[in-house]
N, C-alpha and C positions, 0 to 999 in steps of 0.2 A: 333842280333836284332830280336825278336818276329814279326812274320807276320803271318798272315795266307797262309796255304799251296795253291796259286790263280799265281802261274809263267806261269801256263796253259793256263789262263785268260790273261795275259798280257803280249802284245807283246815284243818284245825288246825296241822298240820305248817308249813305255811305262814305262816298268821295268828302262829304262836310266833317264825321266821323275822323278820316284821315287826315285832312288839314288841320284840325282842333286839335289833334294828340299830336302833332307835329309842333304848332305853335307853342305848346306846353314843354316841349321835348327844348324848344331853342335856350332855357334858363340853365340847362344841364349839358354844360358842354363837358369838354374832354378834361378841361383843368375838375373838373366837379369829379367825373371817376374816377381818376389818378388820384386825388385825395382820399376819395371813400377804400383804394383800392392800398394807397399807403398805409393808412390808418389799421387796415383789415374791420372796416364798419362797416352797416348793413345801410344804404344810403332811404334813410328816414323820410328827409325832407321830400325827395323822389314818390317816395311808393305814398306819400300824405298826399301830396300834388296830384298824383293820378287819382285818388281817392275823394278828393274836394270834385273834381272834374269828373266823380259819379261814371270815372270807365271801369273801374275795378266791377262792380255794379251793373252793370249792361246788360246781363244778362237774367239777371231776376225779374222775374216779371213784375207788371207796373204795382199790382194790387199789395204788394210787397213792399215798393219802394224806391225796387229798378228798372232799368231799362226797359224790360220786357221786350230786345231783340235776342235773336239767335246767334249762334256761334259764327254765322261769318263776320257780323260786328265784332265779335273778339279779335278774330283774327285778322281786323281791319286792325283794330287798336293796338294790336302784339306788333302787326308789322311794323306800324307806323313810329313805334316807342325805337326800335331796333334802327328801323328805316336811319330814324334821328341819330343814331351814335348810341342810345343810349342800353341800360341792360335789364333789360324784362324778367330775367329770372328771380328779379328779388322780390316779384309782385305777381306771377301771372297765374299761380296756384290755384287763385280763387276763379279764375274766368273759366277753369277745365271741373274743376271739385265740383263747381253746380251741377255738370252731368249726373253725377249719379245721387243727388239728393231729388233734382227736379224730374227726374226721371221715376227713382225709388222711396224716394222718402216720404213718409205720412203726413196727412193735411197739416196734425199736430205738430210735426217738426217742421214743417215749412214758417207755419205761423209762428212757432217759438225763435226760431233762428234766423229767418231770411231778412225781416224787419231790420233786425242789428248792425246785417251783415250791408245790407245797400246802404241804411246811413252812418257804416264808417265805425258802429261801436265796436263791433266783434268784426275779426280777421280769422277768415279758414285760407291759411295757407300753408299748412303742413297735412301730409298722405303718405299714412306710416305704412306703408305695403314693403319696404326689401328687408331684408334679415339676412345678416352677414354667412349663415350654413348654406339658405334657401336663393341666395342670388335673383339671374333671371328666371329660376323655376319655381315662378310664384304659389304652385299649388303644393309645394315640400315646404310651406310657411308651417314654423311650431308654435309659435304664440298661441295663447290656448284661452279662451273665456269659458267657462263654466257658470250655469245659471244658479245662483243663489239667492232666491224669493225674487222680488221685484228685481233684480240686480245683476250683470256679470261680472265674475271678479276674472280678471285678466293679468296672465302671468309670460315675459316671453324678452323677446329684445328684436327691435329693429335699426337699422345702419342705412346710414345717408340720410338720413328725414331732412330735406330744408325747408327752413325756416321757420324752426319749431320753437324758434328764441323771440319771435315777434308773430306767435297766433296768439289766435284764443281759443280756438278748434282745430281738432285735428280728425282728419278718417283715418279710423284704424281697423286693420286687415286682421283677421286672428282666423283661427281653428275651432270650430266649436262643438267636432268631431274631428280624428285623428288622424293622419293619411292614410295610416295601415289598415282605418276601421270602414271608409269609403269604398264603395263599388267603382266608382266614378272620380277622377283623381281631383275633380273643380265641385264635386261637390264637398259641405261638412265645412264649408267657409264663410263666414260671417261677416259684414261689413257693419263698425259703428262708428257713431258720431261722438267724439270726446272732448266734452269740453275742461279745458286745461287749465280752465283755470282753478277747479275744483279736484283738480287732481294731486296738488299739494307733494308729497315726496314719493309718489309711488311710482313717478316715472323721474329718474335720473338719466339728463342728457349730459353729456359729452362733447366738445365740440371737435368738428373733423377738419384739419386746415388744408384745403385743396391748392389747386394749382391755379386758379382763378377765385376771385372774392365773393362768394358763393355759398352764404351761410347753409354750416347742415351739419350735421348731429347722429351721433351714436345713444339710441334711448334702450336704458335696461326699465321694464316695468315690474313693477312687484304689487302682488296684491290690489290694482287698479277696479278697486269699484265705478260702474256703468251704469247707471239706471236701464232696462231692460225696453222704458220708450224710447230711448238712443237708439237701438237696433234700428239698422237701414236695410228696407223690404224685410224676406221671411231670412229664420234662422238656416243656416246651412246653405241658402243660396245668395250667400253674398260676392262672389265669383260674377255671376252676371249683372249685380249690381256695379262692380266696378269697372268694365267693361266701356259703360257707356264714360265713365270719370277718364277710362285708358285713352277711348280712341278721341275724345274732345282733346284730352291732352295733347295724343300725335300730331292734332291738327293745328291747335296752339302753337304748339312749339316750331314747326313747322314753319309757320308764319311767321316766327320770329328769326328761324335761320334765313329765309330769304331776305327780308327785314335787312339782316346784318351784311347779307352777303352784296343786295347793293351798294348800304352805306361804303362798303369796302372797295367794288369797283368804282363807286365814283371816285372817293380819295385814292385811290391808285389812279385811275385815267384822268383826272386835274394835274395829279404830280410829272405824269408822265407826261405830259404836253408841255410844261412850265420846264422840266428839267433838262438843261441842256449839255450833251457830252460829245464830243467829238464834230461840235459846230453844227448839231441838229439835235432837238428833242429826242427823248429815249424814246418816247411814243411813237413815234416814224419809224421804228423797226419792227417787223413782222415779230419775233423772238417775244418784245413787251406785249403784242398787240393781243397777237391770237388767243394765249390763254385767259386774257382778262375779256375779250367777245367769249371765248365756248363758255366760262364761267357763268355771263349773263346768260348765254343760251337756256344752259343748262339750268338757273335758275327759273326762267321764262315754260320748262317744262314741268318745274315742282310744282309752281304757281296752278296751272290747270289742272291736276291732279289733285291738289290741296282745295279748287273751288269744287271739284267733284264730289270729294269726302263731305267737305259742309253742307253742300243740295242732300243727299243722302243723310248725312243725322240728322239736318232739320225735317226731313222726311220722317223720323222715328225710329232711320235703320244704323241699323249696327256697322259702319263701313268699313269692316277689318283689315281689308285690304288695300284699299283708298287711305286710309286716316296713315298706317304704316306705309307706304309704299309714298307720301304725302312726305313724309318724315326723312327717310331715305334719301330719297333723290335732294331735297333741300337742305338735307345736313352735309351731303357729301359734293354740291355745288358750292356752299358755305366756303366748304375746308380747300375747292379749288380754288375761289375766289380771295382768300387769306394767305395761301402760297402764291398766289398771284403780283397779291397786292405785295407780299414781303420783299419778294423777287423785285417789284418796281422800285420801293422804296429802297432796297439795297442795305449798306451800314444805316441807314435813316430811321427803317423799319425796324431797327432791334431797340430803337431810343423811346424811353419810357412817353418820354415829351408829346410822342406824334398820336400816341396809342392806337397804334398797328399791332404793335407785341400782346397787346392787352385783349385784342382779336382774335388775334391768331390761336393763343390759348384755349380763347373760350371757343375758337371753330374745331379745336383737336375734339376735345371734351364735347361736343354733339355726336360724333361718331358713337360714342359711347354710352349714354346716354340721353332722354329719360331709359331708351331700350339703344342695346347693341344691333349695330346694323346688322350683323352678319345675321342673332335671331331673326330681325326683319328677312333676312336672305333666304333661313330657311323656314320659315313661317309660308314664305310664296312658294318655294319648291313643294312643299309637303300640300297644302292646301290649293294651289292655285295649280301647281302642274302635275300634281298626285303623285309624288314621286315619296320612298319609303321615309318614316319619319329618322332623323337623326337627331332627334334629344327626345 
């Protein structure tokens, strides 16, 4: 199996980590997503399997129920689910959302919710933060909670939310002062915990049919009562509470592009060896060769960037530039590596059969999201090399 040369990087405790979610990964081959992926299903059995196998959970601490490791264990488990073929986004919600509960959240919400969450009863895998007006400028969010006695009632609409069809929580991002009425554009925002299943008709979803099988939802809410112990940390500064939720994310996902982008050169450099055209393997041409090595390279550079962002949050710091710059470089290795691998497989690679194509899609669609590269672009321009802000 294709890895990058990082045994140095990971412990044994680790490396066992990786083989276990590997060995779990081999029941779910390619005929398994091409069905869930014909169907347009959310693959059930998949995200139950990783759940039995207490990785969804890893990062909860023990006295809870979980793991009690830190996020490079996730990010051991996101690569490795990826590594396998398989697709992490229909599950990996929960291993980033714990940032900003275990970071922000009160003893009282730890102990009400964490419990449920390690053994498997409650699922927090939806994070209602984009809104179809407010895009990537998360602080022009309108969604509005107003405090009524013990209570917020929350009124607004959020777009994209996945996997809001199989939680049972969800963090939701509101307003609870107005942008116009803030000094400070990130203050007057509120982050809370909703649990959904008490929410009954005041959030109407929608489902959004993307380009890949990729449950996620357009949610109108109305009248959504909160209890006011939901609030995660203080009113108004829930901006920094999500922060730490953003950059575990970046780092997440992260691991899950590179994840992918191996799985992808090894099946491109097997085919290319095997494949013979003009009385020598396609792989014996420099043409096949080179882009599927700088791919790996390129990927063998995300990878250390991506161990540097986990030393730093499990540190306690915010690594804004690590965690994004983590994301970057491995979403846009990713989408080398899937042009790579298209190009090898040729007519082969467009056939549902090999699921190359089914790759390929979901490595366009990392450019783009969780965040657009190009903000990552100027996020570093404006903050890293001080240059004028352009948004």
């Amino acid at each position: 199996m294709l890895r990058l040369n990082e045994d140095d990087i990971l412990d044994d405790d680790l490396r066992g980590i990786r083989d276990a979610v590997e060995r779990l990964c081999r029941d779910f081959d390619t005929s398994y997503w091409a069905k869930q992926e014909e169907k347009r299903a959310y693959p059930e059995e998949f995200v139950q399997a990783l759940q039995d196998g207490d990785w969804l959970s890893i990062s909860i601490p023990e006295e809870f129920g979980g793991g009690g490791m830190g996020i490079r264990a996730g990010a051991v488990v996101l690569e490795a689910v990826t590594r396998s073929g398989c697709f992490a986004a229909a599950a990996h919600a929960q291993l980033y959302t714990m940032g900003a509960i275990l970071r922000h959240g009160s003893d009282a919400q730890k102990k009400k919710y964490l419990p449920g969450i390690a053994a498997g009863e409650l699922r927090l895998q939806a994070f209602g933060i984009t809104e179809p007006d407010a895009g990537s400028e998360t602080t022009k969010i309108s969604t509005r909670a107003l405090r009524d006695g013990d209570h917020y009632v929350i009124n607004g609409s959020k777009v994209f939310i996945s996997r809001f069809f199989h939680s049972d929580l969800m963090l939701l991002l509101t307003r609870t002062t107005p942008y116009d009425e803030v000094e400070k554009k990130t203050d007057g925002i509120s982050l809370f915990l909703v649990d959904l299943r008490e929410a009954g008709d005041s959030i109407q979803a929608t489902p959004i049919r993307t380009m890949v099988n990729h449950e996620t939802a357009a949610l109108h809410i109305e009248n959504l009562r909160v209890p006011a112990e939901n609030l995660i940390g203080e009113e108004g500064k829930g901006f920094r509470c999500i922060l730490s939720g953003l950059n575990s994310e970046r780092i997440i996902v992260a691991s899950e592009h590179i994840g992918a982008g191996l799985y992808l050169l090894e099946r491109a450099s097997k085919y290319a060896s095997e494949r013979v055209v003009f009385d020598r393997p396609i792989g014996s041409n420099q043409g096949v060769q080179f882009p599927l090595a700088r791919a790996y390279a390129d990927l063998s550079a995300a990878s250390l960037v991506r161990w540097r962002a986990c030393d730093l949050y499990e540190q306690g710091k915010q690594p804004g530039y690590e965690a994004n710059t983590a994301k970057l470089l491995a979403s846009t290795a990713k989408w080398a590596a899937a042009n790579a691998a298209m190009d090898t497989f040729g007519g082969y690679g467009m056939a549902t059969e090999y699921g190359i194509e089914a790759k390929f899609r979901e490595a366009r669609l990392s450019l783009v999201a969780p965040i657009n590269n190009n903000l990552t672009l100027a996020f570093i321009a404006t903050n890293v090399l001080g240059m004028p802000r352009s948004y």
